[in-house]
PQR file of N, CA, C, O and H, with PARSE charges and radii, in Angstrom:
ATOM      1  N   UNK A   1     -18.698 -19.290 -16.821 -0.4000 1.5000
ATOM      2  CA  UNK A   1     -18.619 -19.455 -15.361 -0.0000 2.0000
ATOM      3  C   UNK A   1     -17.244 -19.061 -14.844  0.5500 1.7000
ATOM      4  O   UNK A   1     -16.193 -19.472 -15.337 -0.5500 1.4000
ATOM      5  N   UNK A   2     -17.354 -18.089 -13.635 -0.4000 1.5000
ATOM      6  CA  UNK A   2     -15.786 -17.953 -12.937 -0.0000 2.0000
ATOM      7  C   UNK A   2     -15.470 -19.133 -12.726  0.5500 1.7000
ATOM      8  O   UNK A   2     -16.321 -20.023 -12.734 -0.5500 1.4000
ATOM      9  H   UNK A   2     -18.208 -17.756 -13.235  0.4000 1.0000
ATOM     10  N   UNK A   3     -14.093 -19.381 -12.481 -0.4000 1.5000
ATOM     11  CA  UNK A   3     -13.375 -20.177 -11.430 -0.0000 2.0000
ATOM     12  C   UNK A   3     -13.764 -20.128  -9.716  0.5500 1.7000
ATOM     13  O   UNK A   3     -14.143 -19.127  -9.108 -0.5500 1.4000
ATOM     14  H   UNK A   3     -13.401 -18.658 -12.474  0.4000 1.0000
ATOM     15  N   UNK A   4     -13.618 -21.085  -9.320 -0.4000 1.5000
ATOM     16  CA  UNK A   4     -14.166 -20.760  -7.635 -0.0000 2.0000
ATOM     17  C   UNK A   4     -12.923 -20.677  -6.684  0.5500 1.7000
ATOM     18  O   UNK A   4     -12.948 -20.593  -5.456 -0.5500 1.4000
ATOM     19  H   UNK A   4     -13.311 -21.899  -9.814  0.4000 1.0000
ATOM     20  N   UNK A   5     -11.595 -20.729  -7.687 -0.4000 1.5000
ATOM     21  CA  UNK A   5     -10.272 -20.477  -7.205 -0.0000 2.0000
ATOM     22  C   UNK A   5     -10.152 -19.825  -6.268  0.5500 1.7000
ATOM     23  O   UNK A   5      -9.867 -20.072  -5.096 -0.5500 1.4000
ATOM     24  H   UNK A   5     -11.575 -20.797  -8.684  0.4000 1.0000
ATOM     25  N   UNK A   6     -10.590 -18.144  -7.309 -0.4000 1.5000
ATOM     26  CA  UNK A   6     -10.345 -16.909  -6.873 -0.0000 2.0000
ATOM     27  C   UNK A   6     -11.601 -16.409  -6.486  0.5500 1.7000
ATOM     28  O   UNK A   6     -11.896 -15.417  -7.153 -0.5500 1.4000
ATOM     29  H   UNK A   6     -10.821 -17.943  -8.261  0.4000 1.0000
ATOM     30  N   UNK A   7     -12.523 -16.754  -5.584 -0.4000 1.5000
ATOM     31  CA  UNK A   7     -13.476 -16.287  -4.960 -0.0000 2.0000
ATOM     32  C   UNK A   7     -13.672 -14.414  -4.859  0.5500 1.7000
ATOM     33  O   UNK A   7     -14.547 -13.722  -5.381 -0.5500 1.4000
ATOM     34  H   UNK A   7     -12.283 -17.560  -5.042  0.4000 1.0000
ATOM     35  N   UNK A   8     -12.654 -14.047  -4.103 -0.4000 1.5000
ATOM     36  CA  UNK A   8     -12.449 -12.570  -3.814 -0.0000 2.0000
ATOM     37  C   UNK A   8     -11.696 -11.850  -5.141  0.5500 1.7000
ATOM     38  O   UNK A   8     -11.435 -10.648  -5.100 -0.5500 1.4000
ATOM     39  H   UNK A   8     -11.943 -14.609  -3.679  0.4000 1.0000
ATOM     40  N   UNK A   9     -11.447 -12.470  -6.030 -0.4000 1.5000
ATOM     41  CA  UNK A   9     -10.728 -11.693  -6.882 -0.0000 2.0000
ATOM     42  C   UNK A   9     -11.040 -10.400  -7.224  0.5500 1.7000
ATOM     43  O   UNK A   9     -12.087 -10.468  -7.868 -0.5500 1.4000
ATOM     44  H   UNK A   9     -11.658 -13.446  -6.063  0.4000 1.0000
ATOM     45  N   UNK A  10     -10.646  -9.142  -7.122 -0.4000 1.5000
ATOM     46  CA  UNK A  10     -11.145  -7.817  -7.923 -0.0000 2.0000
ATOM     47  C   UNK A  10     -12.092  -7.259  -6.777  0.5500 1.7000
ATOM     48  O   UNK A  10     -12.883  -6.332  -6.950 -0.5500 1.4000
ATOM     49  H   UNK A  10      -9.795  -9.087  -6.599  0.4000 1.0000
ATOM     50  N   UNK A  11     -11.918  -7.904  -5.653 -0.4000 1.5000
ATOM     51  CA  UNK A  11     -12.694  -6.838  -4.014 -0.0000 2.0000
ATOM     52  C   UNK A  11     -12.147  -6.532  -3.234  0.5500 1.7000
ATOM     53  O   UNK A  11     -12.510  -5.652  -2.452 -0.5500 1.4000
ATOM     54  H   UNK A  11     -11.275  -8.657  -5.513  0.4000 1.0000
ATOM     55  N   UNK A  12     -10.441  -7.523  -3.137 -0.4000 1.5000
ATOM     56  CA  UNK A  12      -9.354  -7.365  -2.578 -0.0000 2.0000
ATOM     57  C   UNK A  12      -9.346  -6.055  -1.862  0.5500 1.7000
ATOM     58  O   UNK A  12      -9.706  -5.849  -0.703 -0.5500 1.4000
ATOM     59  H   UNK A  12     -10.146  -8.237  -3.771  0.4000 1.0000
ATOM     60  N   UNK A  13      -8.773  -5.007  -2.932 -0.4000 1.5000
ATOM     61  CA  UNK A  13      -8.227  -3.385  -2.429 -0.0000 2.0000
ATOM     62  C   UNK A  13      -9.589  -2.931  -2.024  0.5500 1.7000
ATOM     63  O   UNK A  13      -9.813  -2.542  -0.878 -0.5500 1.4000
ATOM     64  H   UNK A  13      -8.480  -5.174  -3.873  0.4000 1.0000
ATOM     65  N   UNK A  14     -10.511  -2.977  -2.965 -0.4000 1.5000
ATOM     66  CA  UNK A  14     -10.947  -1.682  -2.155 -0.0000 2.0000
ATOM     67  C   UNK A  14     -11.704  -2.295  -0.646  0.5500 1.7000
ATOM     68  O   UNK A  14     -11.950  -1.525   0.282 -0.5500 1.4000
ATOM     69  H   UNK A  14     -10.330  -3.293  -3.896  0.4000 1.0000
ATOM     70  N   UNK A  15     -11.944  -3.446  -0.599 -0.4000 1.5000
ATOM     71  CA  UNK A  15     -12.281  -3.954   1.012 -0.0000 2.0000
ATOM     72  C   UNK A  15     -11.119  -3.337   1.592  0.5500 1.7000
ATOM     73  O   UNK A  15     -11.340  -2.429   2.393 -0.5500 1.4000
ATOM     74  H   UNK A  15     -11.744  -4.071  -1.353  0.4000 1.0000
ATOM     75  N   UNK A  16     -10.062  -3.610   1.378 -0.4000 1.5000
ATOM     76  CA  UNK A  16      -8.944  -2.786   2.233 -0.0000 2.0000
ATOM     77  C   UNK A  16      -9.301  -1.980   2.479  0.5500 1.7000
ATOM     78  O   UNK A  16      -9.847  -1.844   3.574 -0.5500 1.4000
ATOM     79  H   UNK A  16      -9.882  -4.348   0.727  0.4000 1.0000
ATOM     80  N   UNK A  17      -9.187  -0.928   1.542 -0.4000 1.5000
ATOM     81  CA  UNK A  17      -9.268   0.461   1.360 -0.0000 2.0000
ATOM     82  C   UNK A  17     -10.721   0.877   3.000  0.5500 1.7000
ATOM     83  O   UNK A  17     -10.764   1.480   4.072 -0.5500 1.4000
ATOM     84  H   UNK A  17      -8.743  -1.039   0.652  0.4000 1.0000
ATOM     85  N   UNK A  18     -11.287   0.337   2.424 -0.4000 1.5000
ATOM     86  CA  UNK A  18     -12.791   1.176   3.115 -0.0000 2.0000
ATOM     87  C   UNK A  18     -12.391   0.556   4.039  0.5500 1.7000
ATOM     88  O   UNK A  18     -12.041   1.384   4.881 -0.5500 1.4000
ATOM     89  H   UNK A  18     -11.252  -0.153   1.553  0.4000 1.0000
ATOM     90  N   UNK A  19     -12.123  -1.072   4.630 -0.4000 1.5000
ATOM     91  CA  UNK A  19     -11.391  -1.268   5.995 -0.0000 2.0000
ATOM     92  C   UNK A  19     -11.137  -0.642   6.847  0.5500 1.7000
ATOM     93  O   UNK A  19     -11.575  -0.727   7.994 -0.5500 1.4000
ATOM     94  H   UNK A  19     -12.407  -1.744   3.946  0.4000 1.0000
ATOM     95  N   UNK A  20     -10.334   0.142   6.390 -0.4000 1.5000
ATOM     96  CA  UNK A  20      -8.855   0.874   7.465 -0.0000 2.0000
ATOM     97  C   UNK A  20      -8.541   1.588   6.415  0.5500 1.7000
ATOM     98  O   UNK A  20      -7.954   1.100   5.450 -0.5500 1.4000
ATOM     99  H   UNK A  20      -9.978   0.211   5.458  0.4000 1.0000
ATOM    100  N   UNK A  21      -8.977   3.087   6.508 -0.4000 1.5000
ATOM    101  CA  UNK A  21      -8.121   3.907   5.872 -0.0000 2.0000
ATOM    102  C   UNK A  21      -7.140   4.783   5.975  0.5500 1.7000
ATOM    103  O   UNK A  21      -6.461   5.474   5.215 -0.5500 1.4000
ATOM    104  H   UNK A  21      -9.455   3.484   7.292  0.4000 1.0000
ATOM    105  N   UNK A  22      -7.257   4.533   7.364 -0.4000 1.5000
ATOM    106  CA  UNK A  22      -6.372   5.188   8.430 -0.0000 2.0000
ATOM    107  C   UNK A  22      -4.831   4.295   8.251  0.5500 1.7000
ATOM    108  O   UNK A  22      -3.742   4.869   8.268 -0.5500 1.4000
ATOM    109  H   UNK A  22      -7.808   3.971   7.981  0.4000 1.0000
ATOM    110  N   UNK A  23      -4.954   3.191   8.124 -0.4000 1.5000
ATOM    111  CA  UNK A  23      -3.884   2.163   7.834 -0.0000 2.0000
ATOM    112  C   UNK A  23      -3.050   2.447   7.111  0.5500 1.7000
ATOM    113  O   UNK A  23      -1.866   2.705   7.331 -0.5500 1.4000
ATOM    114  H   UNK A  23      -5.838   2.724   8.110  0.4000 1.0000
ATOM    115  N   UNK A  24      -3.916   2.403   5.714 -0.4000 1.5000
ATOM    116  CA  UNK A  24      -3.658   3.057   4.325 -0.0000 2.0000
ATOM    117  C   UNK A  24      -2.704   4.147   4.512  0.5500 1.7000
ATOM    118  O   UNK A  24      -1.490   4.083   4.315 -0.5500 1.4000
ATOM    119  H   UNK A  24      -4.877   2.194   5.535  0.4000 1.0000
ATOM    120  N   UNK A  25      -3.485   5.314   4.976 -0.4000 1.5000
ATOM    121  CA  UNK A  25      -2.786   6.336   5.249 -0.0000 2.0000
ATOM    122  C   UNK A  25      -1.213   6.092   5.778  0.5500 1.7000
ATOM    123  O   UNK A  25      -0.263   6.477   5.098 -0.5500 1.4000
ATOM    124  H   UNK A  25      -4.470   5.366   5.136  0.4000 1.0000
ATOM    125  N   UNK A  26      -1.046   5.428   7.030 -0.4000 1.5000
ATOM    126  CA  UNK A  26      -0.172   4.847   7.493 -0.0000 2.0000
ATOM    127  C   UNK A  26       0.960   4.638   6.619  0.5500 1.7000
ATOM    128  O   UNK A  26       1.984   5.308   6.489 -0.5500 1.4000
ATOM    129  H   UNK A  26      -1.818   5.115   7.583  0.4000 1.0000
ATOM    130  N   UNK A  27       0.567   3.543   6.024 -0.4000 1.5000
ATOM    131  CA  UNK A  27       1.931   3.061   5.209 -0.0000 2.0000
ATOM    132  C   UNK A  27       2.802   3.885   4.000  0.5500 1.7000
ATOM    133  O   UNK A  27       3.955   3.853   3.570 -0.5500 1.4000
ATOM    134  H   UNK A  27      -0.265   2.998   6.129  0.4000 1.0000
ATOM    135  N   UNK A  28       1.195   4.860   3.629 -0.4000 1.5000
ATOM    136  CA  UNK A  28       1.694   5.833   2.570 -0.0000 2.0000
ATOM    137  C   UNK A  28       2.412   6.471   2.665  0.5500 1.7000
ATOM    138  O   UNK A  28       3.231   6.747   1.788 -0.5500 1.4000
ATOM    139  H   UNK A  28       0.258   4.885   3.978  0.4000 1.0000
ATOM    140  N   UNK A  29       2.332   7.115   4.206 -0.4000 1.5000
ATOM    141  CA  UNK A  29       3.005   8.383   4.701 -0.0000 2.0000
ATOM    142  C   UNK A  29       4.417   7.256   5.047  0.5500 1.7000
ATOM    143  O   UNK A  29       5.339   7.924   4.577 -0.5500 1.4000
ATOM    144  H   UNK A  29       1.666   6.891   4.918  0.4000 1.0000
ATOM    145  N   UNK A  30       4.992   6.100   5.534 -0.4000 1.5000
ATOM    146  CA  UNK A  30       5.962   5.645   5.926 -0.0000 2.0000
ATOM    147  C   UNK A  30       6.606   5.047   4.488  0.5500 1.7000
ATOM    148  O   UNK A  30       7.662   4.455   4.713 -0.5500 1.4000
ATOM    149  H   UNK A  30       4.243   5.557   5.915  0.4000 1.0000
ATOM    150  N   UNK A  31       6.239   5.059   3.119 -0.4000 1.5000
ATOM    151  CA  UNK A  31       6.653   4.816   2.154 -0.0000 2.0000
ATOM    152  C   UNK A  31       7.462   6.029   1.626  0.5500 1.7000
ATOM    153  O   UNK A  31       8.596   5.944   1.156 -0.5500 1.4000
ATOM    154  H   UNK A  31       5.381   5.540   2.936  0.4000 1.0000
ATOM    155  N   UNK A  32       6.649   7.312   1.776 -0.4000 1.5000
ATOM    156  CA  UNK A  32       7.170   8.403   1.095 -0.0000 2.0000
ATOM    157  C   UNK A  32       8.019   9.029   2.074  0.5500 1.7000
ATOM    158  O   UNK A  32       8.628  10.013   1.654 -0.5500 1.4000
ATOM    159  H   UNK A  32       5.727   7.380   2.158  0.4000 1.0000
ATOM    160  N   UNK A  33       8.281   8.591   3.693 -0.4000 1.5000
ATOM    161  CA  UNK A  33       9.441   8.780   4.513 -0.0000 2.0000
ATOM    162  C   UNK A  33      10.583   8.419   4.156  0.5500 1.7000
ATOM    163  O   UNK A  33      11.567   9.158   4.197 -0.5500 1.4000
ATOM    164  H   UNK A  33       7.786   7.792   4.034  0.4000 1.0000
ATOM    165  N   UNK A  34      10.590   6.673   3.573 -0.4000 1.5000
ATOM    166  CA  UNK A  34      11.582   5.675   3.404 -0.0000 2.0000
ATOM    167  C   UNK A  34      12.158   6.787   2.178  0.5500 1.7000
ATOM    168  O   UNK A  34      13.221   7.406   2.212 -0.5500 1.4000
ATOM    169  H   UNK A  34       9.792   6.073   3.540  0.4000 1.0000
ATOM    170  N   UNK A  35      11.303   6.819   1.303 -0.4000 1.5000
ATOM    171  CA  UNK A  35      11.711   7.338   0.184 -0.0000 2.0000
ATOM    172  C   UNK A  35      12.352   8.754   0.246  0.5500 1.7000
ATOM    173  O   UNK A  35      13.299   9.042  -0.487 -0.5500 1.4000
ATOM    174  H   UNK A  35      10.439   6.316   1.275  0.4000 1.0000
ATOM    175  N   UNK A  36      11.865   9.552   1.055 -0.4000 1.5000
ATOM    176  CA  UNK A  36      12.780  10.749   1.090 -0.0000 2.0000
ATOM    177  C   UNK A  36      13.752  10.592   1.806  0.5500 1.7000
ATOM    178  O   UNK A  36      14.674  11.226   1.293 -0.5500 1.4000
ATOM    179  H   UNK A  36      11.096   9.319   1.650  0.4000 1.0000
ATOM    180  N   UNK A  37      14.148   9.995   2.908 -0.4000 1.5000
ATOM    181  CA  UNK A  37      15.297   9.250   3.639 -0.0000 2.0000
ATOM    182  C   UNK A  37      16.400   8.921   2.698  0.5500 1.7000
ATOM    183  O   UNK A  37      17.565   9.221   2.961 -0.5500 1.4000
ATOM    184  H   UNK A  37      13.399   9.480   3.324  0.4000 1.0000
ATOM    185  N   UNK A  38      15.977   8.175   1.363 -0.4000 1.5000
ATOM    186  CA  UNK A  38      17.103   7.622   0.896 -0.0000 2.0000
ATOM    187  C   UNK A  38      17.343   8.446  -0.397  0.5500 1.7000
ATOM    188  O   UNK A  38      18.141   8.002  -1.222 -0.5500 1.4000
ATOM    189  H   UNK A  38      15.031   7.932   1.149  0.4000 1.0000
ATOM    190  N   UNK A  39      16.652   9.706  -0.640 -0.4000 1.5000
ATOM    191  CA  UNK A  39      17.137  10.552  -1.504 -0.0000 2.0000
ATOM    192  C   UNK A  39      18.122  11.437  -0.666  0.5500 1.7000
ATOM    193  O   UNK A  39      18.975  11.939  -1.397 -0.5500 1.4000
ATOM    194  H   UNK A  39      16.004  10.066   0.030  0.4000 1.0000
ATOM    195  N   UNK A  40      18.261  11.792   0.718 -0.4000 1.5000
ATOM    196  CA  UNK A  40      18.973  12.756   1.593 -0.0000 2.0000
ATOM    197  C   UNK A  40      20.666  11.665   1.952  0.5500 1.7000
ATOM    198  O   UNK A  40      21.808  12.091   2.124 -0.5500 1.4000
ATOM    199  H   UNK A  40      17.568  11.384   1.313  0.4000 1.0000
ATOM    200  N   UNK A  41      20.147  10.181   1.950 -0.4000 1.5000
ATOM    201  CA  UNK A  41      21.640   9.621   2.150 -0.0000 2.0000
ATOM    202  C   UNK A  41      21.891   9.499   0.973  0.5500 1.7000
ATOM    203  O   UNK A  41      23.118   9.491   0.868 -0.5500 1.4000
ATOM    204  H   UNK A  41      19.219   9.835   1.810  0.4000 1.0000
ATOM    205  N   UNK A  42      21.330   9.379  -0.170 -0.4000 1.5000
ATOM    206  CA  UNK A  42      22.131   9.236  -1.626 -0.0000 2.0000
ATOM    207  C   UNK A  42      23.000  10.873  -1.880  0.5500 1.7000
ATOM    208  O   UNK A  42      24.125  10.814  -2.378 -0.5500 1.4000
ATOM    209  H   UNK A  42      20.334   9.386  -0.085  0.4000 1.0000
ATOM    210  N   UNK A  43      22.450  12.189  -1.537 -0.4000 1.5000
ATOM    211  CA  UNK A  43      23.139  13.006  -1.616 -0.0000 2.0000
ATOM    212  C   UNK A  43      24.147  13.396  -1.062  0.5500 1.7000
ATOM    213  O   UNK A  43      25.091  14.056  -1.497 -0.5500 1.4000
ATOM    214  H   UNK A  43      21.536  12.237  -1.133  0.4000 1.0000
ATOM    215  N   UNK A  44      23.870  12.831   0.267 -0.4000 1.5000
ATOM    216  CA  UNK A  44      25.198  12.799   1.287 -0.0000 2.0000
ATOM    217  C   UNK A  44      26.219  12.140   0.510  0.5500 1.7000
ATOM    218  O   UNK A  44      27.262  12.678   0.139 -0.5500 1.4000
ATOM    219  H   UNK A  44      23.103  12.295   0.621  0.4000 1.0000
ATOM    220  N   UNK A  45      25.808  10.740   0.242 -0.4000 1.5000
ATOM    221  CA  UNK A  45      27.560   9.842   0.146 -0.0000 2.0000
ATOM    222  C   UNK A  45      27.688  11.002  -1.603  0.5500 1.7000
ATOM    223  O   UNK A  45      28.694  10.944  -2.310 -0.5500 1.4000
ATOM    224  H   UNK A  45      24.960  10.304   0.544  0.4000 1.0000
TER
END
């Protein structure tokens, strides 16, 4: 028998996912911004 702890365990993401994928998209594209942002000031200093 599961635990009734974790009810949703292991439906989490992909309910996200199919949610809002537009969201998704969102944050991906503002992750790999952050991230190229701080490869252009690490070369600067």
């Amino acid at each position: 028998m599961r635990p009734r702890r974790y009810p949703y365990s292991g439906k989490k993401e992909s309910t996200f996912v199919k949610a809002d994928p537009e969201l998704v998209e969102k944050i991906l594209r503002n992750i790999s911004f952050l991230e190229h942002l701080q490869v252009v000031l690490a070369t600067k200093l």
